[in-house]
N, C-alpha and C positions, 0 to 999 in steps of 0.2 A: 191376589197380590195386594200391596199395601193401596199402593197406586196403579189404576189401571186406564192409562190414556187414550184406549178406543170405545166410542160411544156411537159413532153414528150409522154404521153397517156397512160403511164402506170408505178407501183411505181419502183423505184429501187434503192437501198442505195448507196448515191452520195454527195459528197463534195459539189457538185455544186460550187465551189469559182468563185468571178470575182473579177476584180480589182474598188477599190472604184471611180479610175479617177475622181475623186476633187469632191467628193461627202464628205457631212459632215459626221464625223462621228459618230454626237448626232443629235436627231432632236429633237425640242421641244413641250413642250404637258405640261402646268404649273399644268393642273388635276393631272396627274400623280406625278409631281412632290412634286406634297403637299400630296398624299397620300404616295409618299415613306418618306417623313419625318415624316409624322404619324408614318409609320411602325418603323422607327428609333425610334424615341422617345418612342415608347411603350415596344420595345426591343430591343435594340441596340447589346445585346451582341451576341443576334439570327441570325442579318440579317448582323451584319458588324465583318469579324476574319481574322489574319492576321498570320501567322506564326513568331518569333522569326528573325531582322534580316531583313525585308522586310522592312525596312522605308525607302529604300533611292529608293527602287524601289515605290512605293508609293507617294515619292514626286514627280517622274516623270508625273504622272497623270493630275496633271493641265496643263504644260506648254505644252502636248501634244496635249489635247483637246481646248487652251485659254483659259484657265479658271485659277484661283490663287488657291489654297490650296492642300492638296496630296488627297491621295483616298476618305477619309472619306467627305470631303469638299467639294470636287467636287463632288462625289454622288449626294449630298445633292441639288445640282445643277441642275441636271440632270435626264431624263426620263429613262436614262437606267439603267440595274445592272451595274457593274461594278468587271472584274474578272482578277487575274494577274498571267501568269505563268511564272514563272524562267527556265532561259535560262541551263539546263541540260539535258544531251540526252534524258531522260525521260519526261520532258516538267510539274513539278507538278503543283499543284494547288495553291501557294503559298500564297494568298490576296485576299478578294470579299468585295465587299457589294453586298449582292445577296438579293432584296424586291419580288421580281415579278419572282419566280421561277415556273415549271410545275413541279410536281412531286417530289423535290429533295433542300436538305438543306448544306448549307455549314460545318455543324461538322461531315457530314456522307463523305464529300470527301478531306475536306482539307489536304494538304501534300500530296496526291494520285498522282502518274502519272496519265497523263492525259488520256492514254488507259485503266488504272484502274477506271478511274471518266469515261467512256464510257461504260465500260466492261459490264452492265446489256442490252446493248443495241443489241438486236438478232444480229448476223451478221457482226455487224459493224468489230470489229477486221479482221476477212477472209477479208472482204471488201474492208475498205480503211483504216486501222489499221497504215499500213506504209504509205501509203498516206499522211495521218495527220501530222505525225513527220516529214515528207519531207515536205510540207508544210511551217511547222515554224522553220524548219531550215532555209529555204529556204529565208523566208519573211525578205525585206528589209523595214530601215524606213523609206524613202519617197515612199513606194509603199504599202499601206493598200490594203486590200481585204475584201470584203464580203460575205457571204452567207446568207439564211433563210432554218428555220424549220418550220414543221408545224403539230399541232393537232388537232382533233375534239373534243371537252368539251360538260359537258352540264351543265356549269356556263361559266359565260363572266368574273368571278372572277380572278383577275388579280395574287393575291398572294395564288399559291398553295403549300406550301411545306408537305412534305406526309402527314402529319397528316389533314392538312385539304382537300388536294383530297380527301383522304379515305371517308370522311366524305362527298362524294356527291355520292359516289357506288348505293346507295339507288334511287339516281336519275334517272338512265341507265335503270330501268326497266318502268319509266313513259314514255320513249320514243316510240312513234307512227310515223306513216306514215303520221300520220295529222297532228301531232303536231312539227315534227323531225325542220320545219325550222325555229321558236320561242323555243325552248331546247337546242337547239343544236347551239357551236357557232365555228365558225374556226378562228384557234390563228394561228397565224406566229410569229418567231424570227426573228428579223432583226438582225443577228451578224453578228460584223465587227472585224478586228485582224491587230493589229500594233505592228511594232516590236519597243518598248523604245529604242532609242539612246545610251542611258550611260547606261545602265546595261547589257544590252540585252534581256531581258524577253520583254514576248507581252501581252498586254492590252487586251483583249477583252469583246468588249460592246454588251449587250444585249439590242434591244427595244422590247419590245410587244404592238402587235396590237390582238384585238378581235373583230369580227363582227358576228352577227344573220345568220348562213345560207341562211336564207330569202334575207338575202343581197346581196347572189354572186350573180352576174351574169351568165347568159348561159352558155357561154363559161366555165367559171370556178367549174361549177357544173358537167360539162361534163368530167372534168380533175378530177374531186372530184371522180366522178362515175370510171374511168377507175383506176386512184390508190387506189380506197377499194377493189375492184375488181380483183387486181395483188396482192394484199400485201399477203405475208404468212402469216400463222393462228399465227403464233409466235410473229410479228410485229403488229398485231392486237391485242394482247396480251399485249404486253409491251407497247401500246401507250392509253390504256384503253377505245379502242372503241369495242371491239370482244362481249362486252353484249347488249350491241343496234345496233352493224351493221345490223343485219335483216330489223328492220322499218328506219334504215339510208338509205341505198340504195333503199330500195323501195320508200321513199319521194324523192331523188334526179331522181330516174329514172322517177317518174312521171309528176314532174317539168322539164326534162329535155325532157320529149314527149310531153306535154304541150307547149313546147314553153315559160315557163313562164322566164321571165326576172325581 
C-alpha cells in the first residue's frame, strides 16, 4: 500500500507523528474527488457543518492548501475530508466537511473537545490523552506533521458513517480463510495537521486509501499478523474486526507460511 502504518511487530496505541518535511499536504485522486461532490450534493447539510463564528477560520483553508475559496470550496477540490479545530486548551471540533469517514459523523461530535471526539476509543485517553493536546499546542505553521491510522473492513466502501457500517455487520460472518483476502480490505488514514497562521486553530486533513488484502505484500501481512495478534480484545472491539478475527488471522498466517506475495 501506499501507506502502511504498522512497523513495530506488534500493536500499540501511538501518535506515531512525523514531520511532513515538504511533503504535500493533499494528494490528488479526481475519482475520489467527484465522488465527494456527489456525496455533497446529495446531502450537504450531513457531510459539511461549521459551528457559529468559524468563517474567518475557514477562509483560511484555501490560502493554506493553494487553492482559492474557504472550507466548503476547497473540499470540493480535494480528496481529502477536511476538519478544523480551534485554538482552546481543549482543542474542539469546530468545522468539517467530513465525506469519507469510518465509523463516525460529524452532528455526533461537533463542538466536542477533541479528547471527548476520541473518548470511545479503548485506551486512547491513559495513553496519549495529553500527548495530543501537547501536540497542537505545540505545532508550528511552517512545521505540518503527519500520521496514519488503520482498519480492516470488509467493504473497500470509502463513505462509512455509522449507519451505513452497521449495515455491513451481516458481512463479518461471510468471512473464511479462503475467502478473507478478496472480503476483507485494509484502509489507512493519511492525516496531516497545520497550525492556521491568523487564527490559530489546525486544519487537519484526511486521505483514505483502501486496498484487497490480497494486495499486501509479505512483509506487511506479517505486520498485519503480529498486530491482530497484540491488540486487546477491547480494540478489536472498537475497530470492528473481533467477529472475523478468527478466519482473519488464519488466511494471513497461511499466506504468510506460503510465502505468498
Amino acid at each position: 500500500m501506499r501507506y502502511f502504518p504498522l512497523d513495530e511487530g506488534h500493536w500499540a496505541m501511538s501518535l506515531g507523528v512525523r514531520p511532513l518535511l515538504g511533503q504535500s499536504l493533499v494528494e490528488p485522486d479526481a475519482g475520489q474527488v467527484a465522488l465527494k461532490n456527489q456525496l455533497l450534493d446529495r446531502d450537504l447539510g450531513f457531510h459539511y457543518q461549521a459551528l457559529p463564528g468559524t468563517e474567518a477560520m475557514q477562509a483560511e483553508v484555501g490560502p493554506i492548501l493553494g487553492l482559492s475559496g474557504g472550507l466548503l470550496e476547497v473540499s470540493r477540490q480535494v480528496a481529502e475530508d477536511l476538519l478544523l479545530l480551534r485554538e482552546e486548551p481543549d482543542w474542539p471540533l469546530v468545522a468539517g466537511v467530513l465525506c469519507f469517514p469510518n465509523d463516525w459523523c460529524l452532528a455526533n461530535k461537533l463542538g466536542l473537545p477533541l479528547l471527548e471526539v476520541h473518548g470511545p476509543v479503548p485506551g486512547f485517553l491513559e495513553a496519549v490523552g495529553a500527548g495530543t493536546l501537547k501536540l497542537l499546542d505545540k505545532l508550528k505553521p511552517e512545521r505540518p506533521v503527519w500520521r496514519a491510522n488503520w482498519a480492516v473492513k470488509v467493504t473497500d466502501r470509502l463513505d462509512l458513517p455509522p449507519l451505513v457500517n452497521a449495515a455491513f455487520e451481516p458481512v463479518k460472518c461471510e468471512v473464511t480463510a479462503g475467502n478473507a483476502g478478496e472480503r476483507c480490505y485494509f484502509r489507512v488514514e493519511r492525516q496531516t495537521l497545520s497550525r492556521l497562521p491568523l487564527s490559530g486553530g489546525i486544519l487537519f486533513t484526511v486521505r483514505t486509501y483502501v486496498a484487497p488484502l490480497a494486495e499486501l505484500d509479505l512483509r506487511e501481512r506479517e505486520l498485519l499478523t503480529r498486530a491482530l495478534r497484540t491488540m486487546p480484545a477491547a480494540m478489536l472491539s472498537y475497530k470492528g474486526i473481533e467477529p472475523f478475527a478468527g478466519p482473519l488471522l488464519e488466511y494471513l498466517a497461511r499466506s504468510v507460511s506460503c510465502g505468498v506475495t
